[in-house]
N, C-alpha and C positions, 0 to 999 in steps of 0.2 A: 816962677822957678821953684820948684821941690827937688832939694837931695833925699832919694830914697837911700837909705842905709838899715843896717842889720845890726843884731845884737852878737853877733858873729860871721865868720862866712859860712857858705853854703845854710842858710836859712831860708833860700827861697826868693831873696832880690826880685832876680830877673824872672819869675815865672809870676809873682804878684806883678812885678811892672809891665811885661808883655798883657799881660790876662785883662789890667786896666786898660790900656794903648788902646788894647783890640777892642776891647766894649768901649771907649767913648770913640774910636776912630767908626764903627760901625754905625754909631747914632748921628755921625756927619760933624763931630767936634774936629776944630784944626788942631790936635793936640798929636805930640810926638816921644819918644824917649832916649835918650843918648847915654850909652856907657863911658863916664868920663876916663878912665884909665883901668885897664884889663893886663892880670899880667897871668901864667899859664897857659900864655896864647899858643899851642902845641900841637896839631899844626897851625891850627884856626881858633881865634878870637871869638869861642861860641855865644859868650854874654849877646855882643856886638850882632853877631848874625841873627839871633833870635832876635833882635830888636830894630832891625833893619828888614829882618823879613814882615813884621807886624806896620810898619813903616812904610814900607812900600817902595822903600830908598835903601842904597848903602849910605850905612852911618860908621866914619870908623872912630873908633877909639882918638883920643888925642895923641897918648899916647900907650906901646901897646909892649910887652915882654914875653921871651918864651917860661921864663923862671915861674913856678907859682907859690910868689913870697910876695909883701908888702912890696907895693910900687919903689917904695924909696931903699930896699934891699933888692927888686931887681933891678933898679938902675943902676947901682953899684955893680951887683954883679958882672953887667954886661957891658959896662963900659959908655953908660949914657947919662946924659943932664936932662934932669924934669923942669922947666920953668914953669912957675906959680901963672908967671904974666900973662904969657900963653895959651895956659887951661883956661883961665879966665874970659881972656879975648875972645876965645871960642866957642866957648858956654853962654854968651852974653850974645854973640852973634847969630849962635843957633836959635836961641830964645826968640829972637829979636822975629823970627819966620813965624811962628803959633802963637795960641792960643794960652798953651800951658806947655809946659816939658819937663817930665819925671828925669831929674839926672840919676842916675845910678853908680855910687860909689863901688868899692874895695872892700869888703870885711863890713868892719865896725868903724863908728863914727868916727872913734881915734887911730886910727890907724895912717900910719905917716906915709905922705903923698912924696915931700923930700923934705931931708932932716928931723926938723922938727914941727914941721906944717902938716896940718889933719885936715882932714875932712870938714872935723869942725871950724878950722879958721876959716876953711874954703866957704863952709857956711854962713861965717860969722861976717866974713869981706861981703860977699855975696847979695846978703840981706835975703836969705832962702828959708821958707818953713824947714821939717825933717821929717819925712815919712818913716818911724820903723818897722823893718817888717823883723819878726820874733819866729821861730820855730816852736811849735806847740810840745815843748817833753819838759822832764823832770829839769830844774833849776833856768826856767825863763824868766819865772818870775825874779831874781837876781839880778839876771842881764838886764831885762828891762829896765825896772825900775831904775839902775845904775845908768842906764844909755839915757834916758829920758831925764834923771837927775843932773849930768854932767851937760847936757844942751842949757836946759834952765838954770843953772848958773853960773852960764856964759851966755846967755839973755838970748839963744837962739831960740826960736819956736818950734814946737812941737806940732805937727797937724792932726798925730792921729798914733797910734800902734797898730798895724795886724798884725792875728796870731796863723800864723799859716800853720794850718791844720791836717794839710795834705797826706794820709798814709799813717798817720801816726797813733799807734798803739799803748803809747806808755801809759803809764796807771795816771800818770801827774794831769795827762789833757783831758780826764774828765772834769776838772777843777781849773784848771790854770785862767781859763776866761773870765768867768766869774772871780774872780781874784784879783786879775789885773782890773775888771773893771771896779771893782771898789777900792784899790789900792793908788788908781792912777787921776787925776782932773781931764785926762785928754781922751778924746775919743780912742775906744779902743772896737775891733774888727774882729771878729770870727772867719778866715778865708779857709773853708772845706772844698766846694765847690764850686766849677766854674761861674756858676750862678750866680752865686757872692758876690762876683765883678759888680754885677747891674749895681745892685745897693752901695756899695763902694764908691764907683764912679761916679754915679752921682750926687754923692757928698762930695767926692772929693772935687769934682767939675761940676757944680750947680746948673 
């Protein structure tokens, strides 16, 4: 079990975690992806469909919101209860079918599931590596390091960084890789193109 997470939202999640699905699922791995809680769901739960379409199944959310704010501010908003026990029973049952399964969070690692439960505890109960995935611009190297800092000193593992590189022109992504890789002990990923998957995936799936 891997929680993929971000050093922010909209960094790219779900397009490095479908990109992997689809290259190890095309190599005949039983491996799959599930968006654990999606909220911006307006009309449709796009995270979720894109990873159901590469799946070959519907996968829904555990739980899903129209609001796109942290899970534990759309529940408030909308008049709903997240249970911990729940996401967990279900994350462990889907697991229980593969090989491997990229779970896909909300944002960033700390970002509160309900109250004051993150990602991270969900990692920490769990006993899950953390895939991060980073956006390649100016001040990654921050995020990073700060996301990969606050796993290891809550003793969760680290499997890896990618820098999704997709489209991105700022002056910082000719440097940022090289950087993270000497600033960091964990593997760190250059994801430009879809080709990148192969090398990816299979580190990440031996």
């Amino acid at each position: 079990m891997i929680l993929v997470t971000g050093t922010d939202t909209g960094v790219g999640k779900t397009f490095v975690t479908v990109s992997l699905i689809r290259e190890l699922r095309s190599n005949g791995r039983n491996v799959c992806a599930f968006k654990i809680v999606e909220t911006g769901c307006e009309p449709i739960c796009e995270d979720a469909e894109k990873i159901s379409s590469v799946c070959g199944k519907e996968i829904k959310p555990v739980y899903s919101f129209k609001t796109p704010v942290a899970p534990s501010v759309a529940a408030e908003i909308e008049g709903k209860e997240i249970s911990i026990e729940k996401i967990k029973k279900e994350m462990v049952s889907f697991a229980a079918e593969y090989e491997n399964v990229l779970f896909e969070g909300a944002g960033g690692i700390l970002v509160p599931i309900t109250g004051e439960y993150t990602f991270l505890d969900l990692a920490k109960d769990l006993d899950m590596e953390v895939l991060i995935v980073a956006l390649n611009k100016l001040g990654v190297i921050n995020h990073t390091l700060l996301t990969v800092k606050v796993c290891q000193c809550e003793n969760v593992r680290v499997k890896g960084v990618i820098l999704n590189h997709r489209g991105m022109v700022d002056r910082s992504a000719e440097t940022n890789y090289e950087s993270l890789k000497k600033l960091l002990d964990v593997p760190v990923f250059l994801f430009s193109e879809t080709e990148d998957a192969v090398e990816i995936s299979s580190w990440l799936c031996p």
